[in-house]
N, C-alpha and C positions, 0 to 999 in steps of 0.2 A: 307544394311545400306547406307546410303545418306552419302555422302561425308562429307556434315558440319557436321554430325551427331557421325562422326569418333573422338574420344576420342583426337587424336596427332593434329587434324584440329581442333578441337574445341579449341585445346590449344595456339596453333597456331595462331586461331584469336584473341585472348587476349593477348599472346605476342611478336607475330609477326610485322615488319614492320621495314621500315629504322631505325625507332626512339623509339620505346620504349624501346627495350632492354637498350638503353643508357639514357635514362627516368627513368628505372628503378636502373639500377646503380648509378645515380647523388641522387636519393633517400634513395638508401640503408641504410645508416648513421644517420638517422632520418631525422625531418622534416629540410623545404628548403625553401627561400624564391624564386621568380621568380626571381630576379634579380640571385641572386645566380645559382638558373638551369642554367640563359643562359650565365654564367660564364663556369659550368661545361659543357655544349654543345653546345659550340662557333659554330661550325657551323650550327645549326638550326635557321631558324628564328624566331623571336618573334610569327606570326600566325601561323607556324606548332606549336609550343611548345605548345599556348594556346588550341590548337585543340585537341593536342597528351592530355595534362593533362584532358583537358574535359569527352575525349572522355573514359579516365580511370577513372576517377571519377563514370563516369554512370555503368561501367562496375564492380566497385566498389574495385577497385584495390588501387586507391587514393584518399585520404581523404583532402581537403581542407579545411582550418580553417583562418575565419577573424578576424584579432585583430582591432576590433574599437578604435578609440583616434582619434587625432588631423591629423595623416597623417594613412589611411587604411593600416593595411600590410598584407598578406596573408602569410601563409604558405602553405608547400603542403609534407604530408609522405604518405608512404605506408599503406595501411589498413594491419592487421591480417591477412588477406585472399592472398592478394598481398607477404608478406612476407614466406607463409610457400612454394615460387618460389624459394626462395632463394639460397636453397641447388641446385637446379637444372640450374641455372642460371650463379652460378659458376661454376659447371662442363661445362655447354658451353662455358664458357666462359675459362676455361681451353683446352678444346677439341679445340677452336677457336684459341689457340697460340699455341698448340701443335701436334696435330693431325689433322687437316684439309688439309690432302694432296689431296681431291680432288680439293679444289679449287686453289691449286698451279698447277693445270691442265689445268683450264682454260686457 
C-alpha cells in the first residue's frame, strides 16, 4: 500500500497542518464570518486563512455561502461530512492537554 493510500495519511491530509485543526475548531459552532475566524485565529494571516478555507472548501469539508445586499458578506461552516470529525477531534484535542507526554520530551 502507497503511503497516501494508508487510511491514518489519508486523514491526515485533510486534517493535518499548523492551521486547520484551529480552522476547524473556530467553526465548530456553526457558521462564521471571516472577520470573525480571524478574530478566533489572531495569529494566522489573512492569506494563510483564505488558502486554509479554500483549500477545505475543494476538499469539501467547508461550505461557503454569499449573502448579496449592499455590502457582500460571506459566511463559512462546516459541511456534514467535515463535522462527523468532530467526535474525534476532541479526543485530540483532549489527548493534546492531557496525554501528550511525548512532546513534553522534546
Amino acid at each position: 500500500m502507497e503511503p497516501k493510500e494508508f487510511p491514518v495519511n489519508r486523514a491526515l491530509n485533510v486534517i493535518g497542518g499548523k492551521w486547520r485543526p484551529q480552522v476547524y475548531c473556530a467553526l465548530e459552532n456553526g457558521p462564521i464570518r471571516f472577520s470573525e475566524l480571524e478574530r478566533e485565529i489572531p495569529e494566522i494571516n489573512r492569506k494563510v486563512l483564505t488558502d486554509q478555507l479554500r483549500e477545505l472548501e475543494q476538499l469539501g469539508m467547508v461550505k461557503r455561502t454569499e449573502y448579496p445586499g449592499k455590502v457582500l458578506h460571506v459566511e463559512y461552516e462546516l459541511t456534514e461530512e467535515a463535522l462527523t470529525l468532530q467526535p474525534m477531534m476532541k479526543s485530540l484535542c483532549k489527548w493534546g492537554n492531557e496525554g501528550c507526554e511525548a512532546e513534553k520530551q522534546l
